[in-house]
C-alpha positions as CSV (number, residue, x, y, z in Angstrom):
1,X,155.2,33.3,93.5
2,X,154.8,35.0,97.1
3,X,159.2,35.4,96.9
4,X,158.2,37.2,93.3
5,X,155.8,39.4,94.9
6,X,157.9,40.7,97.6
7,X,160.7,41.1,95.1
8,X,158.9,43.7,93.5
9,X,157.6,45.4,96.3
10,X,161.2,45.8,97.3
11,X,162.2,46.9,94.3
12,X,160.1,49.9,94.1
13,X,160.8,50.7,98.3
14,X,164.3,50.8,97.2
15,X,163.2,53.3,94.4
16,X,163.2,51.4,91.5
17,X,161.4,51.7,88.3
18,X,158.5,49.1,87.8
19,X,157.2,48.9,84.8
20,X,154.3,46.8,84.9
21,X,152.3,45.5,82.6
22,X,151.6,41.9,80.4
23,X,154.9,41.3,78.0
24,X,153.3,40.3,74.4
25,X,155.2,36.9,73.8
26,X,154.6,37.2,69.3
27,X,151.9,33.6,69.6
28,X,149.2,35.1,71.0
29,X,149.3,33.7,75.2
30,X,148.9,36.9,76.4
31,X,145.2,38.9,76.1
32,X,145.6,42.6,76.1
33,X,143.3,43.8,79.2
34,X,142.9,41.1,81.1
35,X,146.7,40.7,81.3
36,X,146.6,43.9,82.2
37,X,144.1,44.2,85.0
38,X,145.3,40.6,86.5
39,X,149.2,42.6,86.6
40,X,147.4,44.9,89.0
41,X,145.5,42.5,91.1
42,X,149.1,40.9,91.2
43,X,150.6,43.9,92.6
44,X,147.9,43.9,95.2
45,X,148.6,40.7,96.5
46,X,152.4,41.7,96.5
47,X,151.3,45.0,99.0
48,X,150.6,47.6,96.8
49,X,147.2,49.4,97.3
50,X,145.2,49.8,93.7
51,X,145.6,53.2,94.1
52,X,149.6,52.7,94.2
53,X,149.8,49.9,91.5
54,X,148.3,51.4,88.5
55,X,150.6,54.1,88.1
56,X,153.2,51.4,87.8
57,X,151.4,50.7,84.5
58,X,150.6,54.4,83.2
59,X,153.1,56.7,84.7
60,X,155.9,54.5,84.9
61,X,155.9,53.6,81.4
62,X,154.8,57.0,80.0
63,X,157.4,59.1,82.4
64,X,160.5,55.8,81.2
65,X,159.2,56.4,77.6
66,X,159.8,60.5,77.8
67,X,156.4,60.6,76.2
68,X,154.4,62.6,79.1
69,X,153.7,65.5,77.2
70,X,151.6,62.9,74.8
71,X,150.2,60.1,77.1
72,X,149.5,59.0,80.6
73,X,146.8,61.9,81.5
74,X,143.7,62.7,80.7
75,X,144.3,66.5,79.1
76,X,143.5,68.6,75.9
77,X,146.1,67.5,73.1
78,X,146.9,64.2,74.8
79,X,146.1,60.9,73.5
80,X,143.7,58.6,75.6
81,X,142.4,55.5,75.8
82,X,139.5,55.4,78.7
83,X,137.6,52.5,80.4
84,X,134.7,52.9,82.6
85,X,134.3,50.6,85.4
86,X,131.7,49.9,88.0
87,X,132.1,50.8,91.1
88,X,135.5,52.1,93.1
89,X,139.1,50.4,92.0
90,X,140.7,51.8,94.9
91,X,137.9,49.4,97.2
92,X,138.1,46.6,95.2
93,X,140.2,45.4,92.1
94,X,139.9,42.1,91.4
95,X,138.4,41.2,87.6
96,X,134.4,40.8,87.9
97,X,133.5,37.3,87.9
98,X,131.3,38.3,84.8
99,X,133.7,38.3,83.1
């Protein structure tokens, strides 16, 4: 996994696009949020910041789907769906063990 990880990393350093984000497989394995938030923490262990790896799952998708004028930002007209969380993402990311 570590070899995965780095692969990414380089990818984006070499400018690639990453989208990032869990892959629905049609029987159910993968759980919409948690997938989601465990892609980021993976993209922390790979060397990403938090602050750098959740674009990779807004922008990224929004900007590769040509629908920013629509999505990805919080802005009058746009569609959103918003989370609150506890505390600062950029300090820590990792899913609370409450969970």
């Amino acid at each position: 996994m570590a070899n995965e990880l780095g692969l990414e990393r380089a990818f984006v350093a070499a400018g690639g696009l990453l989208l990032a984000g869990p892959d629905p497989t049609g029987g159910g394995q993968v759980l919409p949020g948690f997938g989601d938030q465990r892609e980021i923490e993976l993209l922390v262990e790979a060397g990403f910041s938090p602050v750098e790896g959740d674009p990779h799952r807004h922008v990224q998708r929004r900007d590769y789907l040509g629908l920013a004028d629509r999505i990805g930002s919080i802005a009058a007209g746009k569609n959103a769906d918003l989370i609150l969380v506890e505390g600062d993402p950029s300090q820590h990311i990792a899913i609370s063990s409450a969970w």
